[in-house]
N, C-alpha and C positions, 0 to 999 in steps of 0.2 A: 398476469402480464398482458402487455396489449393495449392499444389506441383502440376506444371506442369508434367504430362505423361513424356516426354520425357528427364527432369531433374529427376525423378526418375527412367526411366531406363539407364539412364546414369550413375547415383549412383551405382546401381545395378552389371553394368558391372567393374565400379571401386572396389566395394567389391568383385565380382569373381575373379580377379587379383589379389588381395591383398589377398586373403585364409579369407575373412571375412562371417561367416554366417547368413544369414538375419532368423528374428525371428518374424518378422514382418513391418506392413508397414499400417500407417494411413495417407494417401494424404492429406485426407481435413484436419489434422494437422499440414503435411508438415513435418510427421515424418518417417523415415526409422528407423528400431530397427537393428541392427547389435552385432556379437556376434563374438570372438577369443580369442586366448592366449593371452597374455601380448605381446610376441615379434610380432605377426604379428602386433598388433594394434602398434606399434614401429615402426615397416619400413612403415605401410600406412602411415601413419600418421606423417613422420619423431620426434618421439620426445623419450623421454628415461623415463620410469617411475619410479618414488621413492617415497619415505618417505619424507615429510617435516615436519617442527614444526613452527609456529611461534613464533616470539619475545616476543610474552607474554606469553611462555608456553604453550597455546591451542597445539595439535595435540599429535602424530604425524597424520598425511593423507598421501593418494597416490596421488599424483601427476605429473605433466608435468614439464619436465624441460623448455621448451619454448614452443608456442603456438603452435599447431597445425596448417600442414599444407595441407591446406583445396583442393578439387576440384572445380572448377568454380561455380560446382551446387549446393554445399552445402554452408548453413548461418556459422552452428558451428556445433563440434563433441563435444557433451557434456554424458558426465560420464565418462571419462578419468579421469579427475580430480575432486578428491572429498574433496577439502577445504573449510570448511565454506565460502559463496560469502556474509552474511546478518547477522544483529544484529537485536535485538528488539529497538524497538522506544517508550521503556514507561518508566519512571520510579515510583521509589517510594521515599516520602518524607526521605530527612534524618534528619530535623526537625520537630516541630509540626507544622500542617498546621495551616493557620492561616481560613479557613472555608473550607470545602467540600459538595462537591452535589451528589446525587442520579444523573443518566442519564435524569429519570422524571423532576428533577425539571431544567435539564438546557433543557430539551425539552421545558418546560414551558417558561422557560428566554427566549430560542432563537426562542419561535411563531411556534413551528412546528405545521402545521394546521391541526385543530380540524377536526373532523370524520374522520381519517384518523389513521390507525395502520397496512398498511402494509400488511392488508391480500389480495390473490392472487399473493403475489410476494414471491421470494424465494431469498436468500442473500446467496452471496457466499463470504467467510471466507477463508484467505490463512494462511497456519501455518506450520513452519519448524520447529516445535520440542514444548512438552511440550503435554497437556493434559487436559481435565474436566472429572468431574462426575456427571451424573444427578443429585446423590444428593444434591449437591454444586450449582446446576441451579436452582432445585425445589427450598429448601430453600431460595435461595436470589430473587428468582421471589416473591415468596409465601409473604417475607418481604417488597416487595413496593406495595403489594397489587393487584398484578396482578393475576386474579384467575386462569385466563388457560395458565399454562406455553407457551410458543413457542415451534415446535416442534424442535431438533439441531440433527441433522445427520452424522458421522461421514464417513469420508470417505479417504481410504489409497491409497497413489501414489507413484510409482516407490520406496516402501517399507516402506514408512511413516506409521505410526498409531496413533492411540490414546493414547497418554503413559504420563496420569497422575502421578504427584511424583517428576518432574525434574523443575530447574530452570524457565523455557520459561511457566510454567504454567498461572505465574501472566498475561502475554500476550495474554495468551488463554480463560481466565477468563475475563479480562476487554472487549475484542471484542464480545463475545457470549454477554456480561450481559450487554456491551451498546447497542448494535443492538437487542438483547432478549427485553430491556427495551422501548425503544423507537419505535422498529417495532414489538409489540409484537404478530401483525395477522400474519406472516410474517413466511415462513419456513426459520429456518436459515441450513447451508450446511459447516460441516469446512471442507478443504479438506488439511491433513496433509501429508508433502513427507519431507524427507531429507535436509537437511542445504547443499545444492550443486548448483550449476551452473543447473546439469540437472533436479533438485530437485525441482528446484523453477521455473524455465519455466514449466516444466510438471505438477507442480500444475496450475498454471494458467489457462497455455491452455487447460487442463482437464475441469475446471472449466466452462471456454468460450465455450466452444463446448459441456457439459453436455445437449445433447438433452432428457435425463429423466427427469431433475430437474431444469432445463433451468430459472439458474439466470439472475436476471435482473441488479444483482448489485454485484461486487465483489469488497472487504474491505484487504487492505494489509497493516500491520502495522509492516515487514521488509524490510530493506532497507543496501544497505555501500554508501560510498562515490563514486560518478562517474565515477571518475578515478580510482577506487578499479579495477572495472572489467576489464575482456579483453576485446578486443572488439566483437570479434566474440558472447561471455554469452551475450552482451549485446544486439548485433543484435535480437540475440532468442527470448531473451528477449520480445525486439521492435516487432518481429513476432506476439509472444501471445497479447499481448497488444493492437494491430491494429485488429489484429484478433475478441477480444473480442468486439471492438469498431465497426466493421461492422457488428458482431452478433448482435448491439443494447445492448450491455452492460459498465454500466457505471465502471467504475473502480479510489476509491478514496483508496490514497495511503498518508502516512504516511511521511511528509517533514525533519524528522530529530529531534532531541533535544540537537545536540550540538552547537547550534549556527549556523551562518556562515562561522565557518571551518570547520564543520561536522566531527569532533573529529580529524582531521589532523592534525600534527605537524610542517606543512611549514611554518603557520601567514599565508597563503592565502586563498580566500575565495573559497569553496565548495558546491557544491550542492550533494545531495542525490539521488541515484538510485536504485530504478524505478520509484522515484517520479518525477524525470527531465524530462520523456519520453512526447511527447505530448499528447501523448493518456490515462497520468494517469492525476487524477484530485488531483492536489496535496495540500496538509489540512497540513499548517500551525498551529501555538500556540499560547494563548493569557493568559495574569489573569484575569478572571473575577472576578469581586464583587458586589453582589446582594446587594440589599435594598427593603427587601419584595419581594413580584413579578417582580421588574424589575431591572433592571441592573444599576448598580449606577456608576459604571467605568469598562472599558476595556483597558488596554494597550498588548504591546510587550509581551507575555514572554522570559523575561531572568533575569534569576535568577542567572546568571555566578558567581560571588561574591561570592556569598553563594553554592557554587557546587550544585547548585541544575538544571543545566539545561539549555537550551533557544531552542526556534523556529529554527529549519532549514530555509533556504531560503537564493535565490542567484539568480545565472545566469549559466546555462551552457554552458560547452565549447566542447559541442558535440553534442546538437540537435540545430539548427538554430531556429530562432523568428517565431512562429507560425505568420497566417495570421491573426489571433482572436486577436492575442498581438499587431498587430501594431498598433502605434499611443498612447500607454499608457505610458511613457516613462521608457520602460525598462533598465537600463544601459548595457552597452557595459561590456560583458565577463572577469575575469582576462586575456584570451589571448587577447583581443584584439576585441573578433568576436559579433557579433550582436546573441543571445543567446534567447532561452528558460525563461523566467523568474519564476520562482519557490518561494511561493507558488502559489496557485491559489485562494484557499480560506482561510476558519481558523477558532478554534472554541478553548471555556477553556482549555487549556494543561496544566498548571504550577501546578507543582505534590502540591505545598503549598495551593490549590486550588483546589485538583485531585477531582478523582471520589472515591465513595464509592462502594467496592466490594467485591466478595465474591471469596477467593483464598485455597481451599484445607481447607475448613473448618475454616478458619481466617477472620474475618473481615479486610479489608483494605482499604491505599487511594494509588491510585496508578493515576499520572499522565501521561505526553508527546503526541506529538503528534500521537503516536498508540491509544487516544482515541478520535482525531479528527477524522482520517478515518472512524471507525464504526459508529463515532455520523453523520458523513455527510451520509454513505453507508445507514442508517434508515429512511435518512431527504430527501434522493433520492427515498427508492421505500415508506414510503408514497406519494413524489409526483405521482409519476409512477401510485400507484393505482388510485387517484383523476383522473389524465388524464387519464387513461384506455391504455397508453400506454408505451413504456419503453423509455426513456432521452438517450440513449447510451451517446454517448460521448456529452458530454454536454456542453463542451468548447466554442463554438462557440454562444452559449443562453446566457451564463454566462455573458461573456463578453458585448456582446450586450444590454443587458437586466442594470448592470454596478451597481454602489455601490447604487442604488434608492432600492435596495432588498436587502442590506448587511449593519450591523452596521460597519461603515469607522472605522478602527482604526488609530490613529494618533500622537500615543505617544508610544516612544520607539524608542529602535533599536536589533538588534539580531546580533551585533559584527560589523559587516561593514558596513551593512545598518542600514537608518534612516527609520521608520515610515512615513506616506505623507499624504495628502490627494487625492482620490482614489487610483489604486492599488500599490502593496509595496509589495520589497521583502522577509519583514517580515511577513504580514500577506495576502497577495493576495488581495484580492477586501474586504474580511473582513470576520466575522461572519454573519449569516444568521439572516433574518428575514422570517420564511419559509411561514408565512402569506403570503407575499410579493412576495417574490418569487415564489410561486406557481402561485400564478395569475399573473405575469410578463410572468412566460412560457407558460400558459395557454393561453394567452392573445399572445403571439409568433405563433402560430398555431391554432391559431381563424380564 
């Protein structure tokens, strides 16, 4: 990890030129902070700043009229442009669901192994907008029985806070109360910043590199479509995310809920980012339905028909086929190219089947794959604590280790893919069986 010396004083000599004033500078995050008017940041930069709106209304924001153009040494110049880059990935039913679960009782379905709750590790929580209140945690901890709440820490970046009251709340509530629920030894850490490009790398890597609090696992349940970003946000992006993965931190990410077009309007098929990246571990969508203690069917979710949703999952057309993927047979890319395949894993998403939570004093059920992320980000650092050590990128056990630790899903499809037997781009290798899997990784490093 770490900006090479010499690439930041090279930066440095490009901001004196330019009339830019540095305000700061953290190497081992590979950050330079830089400060000017509007026009210098113009001629560095060649680009022209404005106001834009999107098509559905949102804005206005300031913005670049085309991308920035960069010095050899630098990845991206990010906070120039301040457009929402990320949606949330949960929804909520717009029918009556047809059953719903506590986080306890799918810990229970999905085998997450006994004596194990998480304590010793600390979860890190990424969140672009919205809010809790302790009392809204007590209370719904207090309601499943759990007598010592977790402790949740609040933490603001490049101007983010805590700001219960708004929309993104439900997001903020189902991640704290699934990961409170099922790791409840467990410090959890949100760290809230901005709906930005620069907003959402600086949360991250803040995160990754938190040597006070020094999670073991970071849970992100926003995402856009792949092709949304530039490519420079997305490089930063891939920075933080590699970063977090050679600190020995796992990072499970949120695949989507619109399908295989990941809410596009071309008909062709999309994957979701940061979940495409290889270094996220990327939590696909299923329906589950119990029968008593154990699971009586799981398929696909997609609920498309009935506007209620589906599994992201695909191939992307901008990180090449991990080494861990070959051999599983990934399809080839919409462009052509030998691709990422997305998800990786998957766990209950379909909001007809969501979780039970606690949102701003409401009871509710709130599905999508934002509540895979936190259920897998709990099912990680109880392993963590069993083994006594941290999974980082886990990619590579996962696979190896193969569907003998995951219930195979094999019915369904999420718009362009089919379901299969082992992995699939609707639901990765499957849902967990964490018995199993604990002792598969355990059993890795024996």
């Amino acid at each position: 990890c770490g900006a090479e010396p010499a690439d930041l004083d090279s930066l440095r000599r490009f901001a004196g030129r330019h009339g830019l004033s540095e305000i700061g500078a953290e190497a081992h995050r590979r950050v330079l902070h830089l400060r000017a008017p509007p026009q210098a940041l113009e001629r560095a930069f060649g680009v022209t700043l404005g106001k834009y709106q999107f098509s559905d209304g949102r804005g206005p924001f300031v913005g670049c009229d085309r991308a920035p153009a960069l010095p050899p040494e630098a990845i991206a110049v990010l906070g120039l442009d301040r457009r929402p880059v990320a949606r949330v990935r949960s929804r909520r039913p717009r029918a009556a669901p047809s059953v719903t679960y506590t986080p306890i009782q799918l810990g229970a379905l999905y085998s997450f192994p006994a004596g194990t709750d998480g304590s010793g590790e600390t979860v890190a929580i990424i969140e672009l907008g919205g809010g809790f209140t302790t009392g809204d945690l007590a209370q719904y901890f207090r309601s499943l029985g759990i007598a010592r709440a977790p402790t949740v820490t609040a933490v603001g970046v490049v101007g983010g806070a805590n700001q219960p009251g708004g929309d993104a709340d439900g997001e903020v509530m189902l991640d704290i109360e699934v990961i409170g629920a099922l790791a409840p030894g467990a410090n959890i850490v949100v760290y809230f910043a901005p709906n930005t490009d620069q907003g959402f790398y600086e949360a991250i890597s803040q995160a990754a590199h938190d040597a006070a609090r020094k999670p073991s696992v970071i849970s992100i349940s926003w995402g856009g479509p792949e092709d949304s970003w530039t490519a420079a946000a997305r490089d930063a992006m891939q920075t933080a995310l590699e970063d977090a993965a050679a600190l020995g931190v796992t990072v499970t990410v949120a695949a989507g809920d619109s399908g295989s077009g990941d809410g596009e309007s071309d008909g062709q098929p999309h994957v979701d980012f940061p979940a495409s990246s290889p270094y996220a571990l990327a939590c696909g969508g299923t329906r589950l339905t119990a029968s008593g203690a154990s699971i009586a069917s799981e398929v696909v979710w997609n609920e498309t028909s009935a506007n209620e949703g589906a599994t992201g999952g695909g191939v992307s057309t901008v990180f090449p086929l991990p080494a861990w993927q070959q051999g599983i047979a990934v399809p080839k890319a919409p462009n052509g190219v030998a691709g990422r395949g997305v998800p990786d894993v998957a766990g209950n998403a379909d909001p007809l089947t969501g979780y039970q939570v606690l949102v701003d004093g409401v009871s509710e059920v709130i599905g999508g794959t934002s509540a895979v992320a936190p259920l897998w980000a709990a099912l990680i650092a109880r392993c963590n604590q069993k083994l006594g050590r941290p999974l980082g990128d886990v990619h590579a056990a996962l696979y190896q280790i193969g569907t003998r630790a995951f219930r195979d899903i094999t019915q369904g499809n999420n718009g362009a893919y089919q379901a299969a037997t082992g992995w699939d781009p609707c639901t990765g290798l499957g849902t967990p069986n964490g018995e199993a899997l604990l002792a598969a990784l355990a059993a890795l490093k024996a």
